[in-house]
Structure formats: structure tokens, C-alpha cells
VEXGU-357844 format. One record per residue (C-alpha): residue number from 1; x, y, z. Coordinates in Angstrom, 1 decimal. Each point is the difference from the previous one (the first is absolute). Layout:
# VEXGU-357844
<NUM,<X,Y,Z>>
...
***
This chain:
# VEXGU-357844
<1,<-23.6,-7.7,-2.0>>
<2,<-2.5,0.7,2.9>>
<3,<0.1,3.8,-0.6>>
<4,<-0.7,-0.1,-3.7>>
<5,<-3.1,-2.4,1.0>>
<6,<-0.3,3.0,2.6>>
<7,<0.0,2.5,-2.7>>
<8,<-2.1,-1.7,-2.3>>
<9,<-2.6,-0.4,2.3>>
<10,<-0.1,3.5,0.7>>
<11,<0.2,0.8,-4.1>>
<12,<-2.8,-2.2,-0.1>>
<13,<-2.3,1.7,2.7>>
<14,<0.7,3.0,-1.8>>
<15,<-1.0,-0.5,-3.5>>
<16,<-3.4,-2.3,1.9>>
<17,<-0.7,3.2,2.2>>
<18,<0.4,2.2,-3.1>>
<19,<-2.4,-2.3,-2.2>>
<20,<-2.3,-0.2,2.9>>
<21,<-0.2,3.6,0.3>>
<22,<-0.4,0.7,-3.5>>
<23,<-2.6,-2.3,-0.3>>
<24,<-2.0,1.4,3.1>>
<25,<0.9,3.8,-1.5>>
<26,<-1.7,-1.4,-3.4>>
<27,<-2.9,-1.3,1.9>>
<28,<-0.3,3.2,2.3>>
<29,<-0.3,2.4,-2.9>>
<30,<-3.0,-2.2,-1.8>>
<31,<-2.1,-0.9,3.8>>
<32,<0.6,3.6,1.9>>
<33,<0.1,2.5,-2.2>>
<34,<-2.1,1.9,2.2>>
<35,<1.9,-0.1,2.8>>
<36,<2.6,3.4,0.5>>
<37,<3.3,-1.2,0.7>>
<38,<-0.2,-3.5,-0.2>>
<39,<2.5,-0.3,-3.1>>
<40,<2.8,2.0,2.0>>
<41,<-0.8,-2.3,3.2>>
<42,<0.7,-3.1,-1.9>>
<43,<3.3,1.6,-1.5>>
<44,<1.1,1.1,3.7>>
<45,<-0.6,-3.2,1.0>>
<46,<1.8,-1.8,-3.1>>
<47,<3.0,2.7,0.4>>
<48,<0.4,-0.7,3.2>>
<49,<-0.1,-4.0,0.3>>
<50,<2.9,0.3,-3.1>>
<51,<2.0,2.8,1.9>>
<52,<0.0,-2.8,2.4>>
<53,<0.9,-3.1,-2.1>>
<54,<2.5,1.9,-1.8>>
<55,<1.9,1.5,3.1>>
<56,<-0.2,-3.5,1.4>>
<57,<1.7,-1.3,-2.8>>
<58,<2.8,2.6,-0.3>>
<59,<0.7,0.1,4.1>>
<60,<0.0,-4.1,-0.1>>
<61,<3.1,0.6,-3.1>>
<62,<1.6,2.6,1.8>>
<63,<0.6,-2.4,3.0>>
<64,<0.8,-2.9,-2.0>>
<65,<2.8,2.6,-1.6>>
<66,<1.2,1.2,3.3>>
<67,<-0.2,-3.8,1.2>>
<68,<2.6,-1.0,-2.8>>
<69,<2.0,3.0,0.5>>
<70,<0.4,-0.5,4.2>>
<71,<1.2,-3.9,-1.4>>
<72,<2.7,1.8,-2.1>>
<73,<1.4,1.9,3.1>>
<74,<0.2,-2.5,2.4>>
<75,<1.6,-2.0,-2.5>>
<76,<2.5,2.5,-1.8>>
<77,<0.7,0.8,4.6>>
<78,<0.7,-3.8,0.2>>
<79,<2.2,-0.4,-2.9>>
<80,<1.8,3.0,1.4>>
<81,<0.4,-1.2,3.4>>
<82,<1.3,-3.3,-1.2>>
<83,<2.1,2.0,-2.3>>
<84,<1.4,1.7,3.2>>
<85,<0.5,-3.4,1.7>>
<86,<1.9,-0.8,-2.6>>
<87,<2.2,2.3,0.0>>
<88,<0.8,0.4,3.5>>
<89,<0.7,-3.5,0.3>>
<90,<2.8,-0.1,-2.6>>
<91,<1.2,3.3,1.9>>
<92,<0.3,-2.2,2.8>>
<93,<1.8,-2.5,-1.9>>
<94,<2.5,2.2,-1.2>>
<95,<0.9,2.0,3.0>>
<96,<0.7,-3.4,1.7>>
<97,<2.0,-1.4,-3.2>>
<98,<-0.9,-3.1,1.1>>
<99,<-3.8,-2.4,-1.4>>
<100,<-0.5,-2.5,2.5>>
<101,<-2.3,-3.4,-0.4>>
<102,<-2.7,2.5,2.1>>
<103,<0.7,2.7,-3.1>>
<104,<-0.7,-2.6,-2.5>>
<105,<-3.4,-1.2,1.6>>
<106,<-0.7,3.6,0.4>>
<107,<0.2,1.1,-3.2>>
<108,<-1.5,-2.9,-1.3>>
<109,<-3.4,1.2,1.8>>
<110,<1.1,3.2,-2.0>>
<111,<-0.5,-2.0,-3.3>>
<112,<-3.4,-0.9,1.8>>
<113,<-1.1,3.4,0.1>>
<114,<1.2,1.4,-3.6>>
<115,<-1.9,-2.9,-1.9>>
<116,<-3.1,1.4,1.9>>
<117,<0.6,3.7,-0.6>>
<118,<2.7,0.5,-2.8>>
<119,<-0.5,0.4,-3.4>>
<120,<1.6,-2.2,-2.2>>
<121,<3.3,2.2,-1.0>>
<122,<0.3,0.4,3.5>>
<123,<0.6,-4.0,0.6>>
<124,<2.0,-0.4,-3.4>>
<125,<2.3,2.5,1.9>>
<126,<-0.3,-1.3,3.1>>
<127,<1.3,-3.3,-1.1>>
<128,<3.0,1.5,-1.6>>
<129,<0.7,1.7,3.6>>
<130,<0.0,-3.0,1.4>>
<131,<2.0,-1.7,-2.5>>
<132,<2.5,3.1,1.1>>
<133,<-0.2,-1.2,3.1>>
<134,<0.8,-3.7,-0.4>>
<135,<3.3,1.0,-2.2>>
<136,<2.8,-1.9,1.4>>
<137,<2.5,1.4,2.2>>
<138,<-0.2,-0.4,3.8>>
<139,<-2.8,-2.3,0.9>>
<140,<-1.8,2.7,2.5>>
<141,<1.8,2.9,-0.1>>
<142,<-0.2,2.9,-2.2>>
<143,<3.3,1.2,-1.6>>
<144,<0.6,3.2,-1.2>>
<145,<-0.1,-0.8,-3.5>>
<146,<-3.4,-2.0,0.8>>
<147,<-1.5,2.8,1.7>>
<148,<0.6,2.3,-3.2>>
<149,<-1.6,-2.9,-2.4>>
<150,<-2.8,0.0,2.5>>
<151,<-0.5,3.9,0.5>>
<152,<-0.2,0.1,-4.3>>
<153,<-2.5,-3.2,0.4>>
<154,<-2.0,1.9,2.9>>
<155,<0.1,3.0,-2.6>>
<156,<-1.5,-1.9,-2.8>>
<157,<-2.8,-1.6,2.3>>
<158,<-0.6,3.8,1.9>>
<159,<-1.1,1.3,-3.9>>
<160,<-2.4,-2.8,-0.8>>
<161,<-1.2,0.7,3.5>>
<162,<-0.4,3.8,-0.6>>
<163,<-1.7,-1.1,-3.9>>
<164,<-2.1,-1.9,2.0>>
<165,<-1.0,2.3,2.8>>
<166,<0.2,3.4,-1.8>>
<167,<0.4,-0.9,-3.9>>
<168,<-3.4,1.7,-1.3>>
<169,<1.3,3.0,1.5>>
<170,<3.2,-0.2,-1.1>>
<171,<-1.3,-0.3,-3.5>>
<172,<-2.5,2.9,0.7>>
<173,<3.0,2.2,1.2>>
<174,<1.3,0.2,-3.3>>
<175,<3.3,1.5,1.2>>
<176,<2.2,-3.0,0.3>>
<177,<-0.9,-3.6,-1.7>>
<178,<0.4,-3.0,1.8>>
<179,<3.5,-0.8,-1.7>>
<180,<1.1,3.5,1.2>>
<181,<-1.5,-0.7,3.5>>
<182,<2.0,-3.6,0.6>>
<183,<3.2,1.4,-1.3>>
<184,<-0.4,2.8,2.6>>
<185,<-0.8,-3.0,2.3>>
<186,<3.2,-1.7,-0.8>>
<187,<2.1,3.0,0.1>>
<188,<-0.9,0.9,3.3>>
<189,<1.0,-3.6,1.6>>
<190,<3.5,0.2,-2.0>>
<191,<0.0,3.4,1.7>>
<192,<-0.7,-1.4,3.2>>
<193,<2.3,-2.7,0.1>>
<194,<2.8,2.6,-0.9>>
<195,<-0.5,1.7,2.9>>
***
């Protein structure tokens, strides 16, 4: 809102310097008609107070532009690095095949972080991993059969994460579609737990 008042101030002064000048032009060529140069003084002048308005306009947009796009990074580096959190923490989880009361809390302040950062496929899918992670079976430890229903869940949630990081590109790429790329996704955790 501010810039646009910004801009249109500037618009403004623009149009009033190029009215004002015309009208002083106008009333230049009628009074000093005898005097040599005096219509191309008033144009150099004129020229130059625009040159001025107008490259005052387009370097105030070009920082308001690279404003907005330095917001996008840091953001689009904080989702990432939450995305990373993320992740390493349910690494953590499943290497020690056990989710403590400490775990929970944990990734409760998790949840915190996604609903700040994450788009919303990202916590549709985050709330079916941690449905997958509430199924029953041992109350705190991770069976073999849970950690495979986890590792698909984790899957799932890791390609809403990668749409949501990296999905303009993907579409961009042309090469694979997003269907193509989560099957890939999938396939390579069946591999993994194969191994």
C-alpha cells in the first residue's frame, strides 16, 4: 500500500513537472523569441528533471522487487531448514526404534514449525505420518512392520515436501511429472528397506 502511494506520488510529479514545463516551453516561445537558445535550454532543463523523476520511479520498483524477492529466499531457506529438522528428527527416531514422552514433545514443536512454514499438502501429509506413527503395536517402540508403514508414510510426506520446495521446477523440467516423480520416491524407500 505505502509503495503504490510511493509510486503515485512520483506518477504524479511527473505528469505536474511535464505540464509545468510545457506550459513554461509555451510561454518561452511567445516572450523570448529573440533570445538564441532559450527554447533548447528550457528542453535540457525539462529532459533532465524527467530523466530524474522517471529513473527515480523505476530504481524505487526495482528495490521494492528485489525487496519481495530476498523475502522469498529467506523464507523458501526456512521452510527448507525446518524441512531438514524434520527429517533428521524422525531419522533419530527410527535408528533408536524407540519415541519417548521427550520424542512426543519434540515433535510436537515440529508441528509448531510446519504450520508456520508448510504449505498446506505438506500438513495434510504430515498428519497422516503421524497418524502412522500412533498405529498400535508396542506403545514406544518401533517394530519392523511399523518402521516399513512409517518409511512409506515418511515417503508420502518427503514428495509433498519436494512439491513444495522444488514443484515449479519440477513442472518446468518437463521430463518426469509429479506422479512419475513420487512413484520414483516410493520405489526407492521399498528399495531401501530391501536392502
Amino acid at each position: 500500500m505505502r509503495s503504490s502511494r510511493r509510486d503515485l506520488f512520483w506518477a504524479g510529479a511527473t505528469v505536474l513537472i511535464f505540464l509545468s514545463g510545457y506550459a513554461f516551453l509555451r510561454y518561452a516561445y511567445r516572450v523570448a523569441d529573440t533570445l538564441p537558445f532559450t527554447q533548447e535550454v528550457v528542453l535540457l532543463i525539462l529532459g533532465t528533471l524527467t530523466t530524474v523523476f522517471i529513473t527515480a520511479l523505476l530504481l524505487n520498483h526495482q528495490t521494492e522487487v528485489e525487496l519481495r524477492k530476498e523475502q522469498s529466499i529467506k523464507f523458501i531457506e526456512l521452510k527448507a531448514e525446518t524441512y531438514q529438522r524434520l527429517i533428521d528428527f524422525i531419522e533419530q527416531l527410527m535408528l533408536h526404534a524407540r519415541i519417548t514422552a521427550e520424542d512426543k514433545i519434540h515433535l510436537q514443536f515440529l508441528a509448531h514449525r510446519l504450520a508456520i512454514v508448510a504449505s498446506p499438502d505438506v500438513l495434510v501429509e504430515f498428519e497422516r505420518f503421524l497418524d502412522t506413527m500412533d498405529a498400535p503395536g508396542e506403545k514406544g517402540r518401533v517394530t519392523v512392520a511399523h518402521h516399513a508403514a512409517i518409511a512409506h508414510a515418511m515417503a508420502q510426506l518427503s514428495v509433498r515436501i519436494r512439491a513444495d520446495l522444488v514443484g515449479e521446477l519440477d513442472l518446468n523440467q518437463r521430463k518426469y511429472s509429479p506422479k512419475e516423480i513420487a512413484r520414483q520416491i516410493a520405489e526407492n524407500i521399498v528399495e531401501a528397506l530391501d536392502a
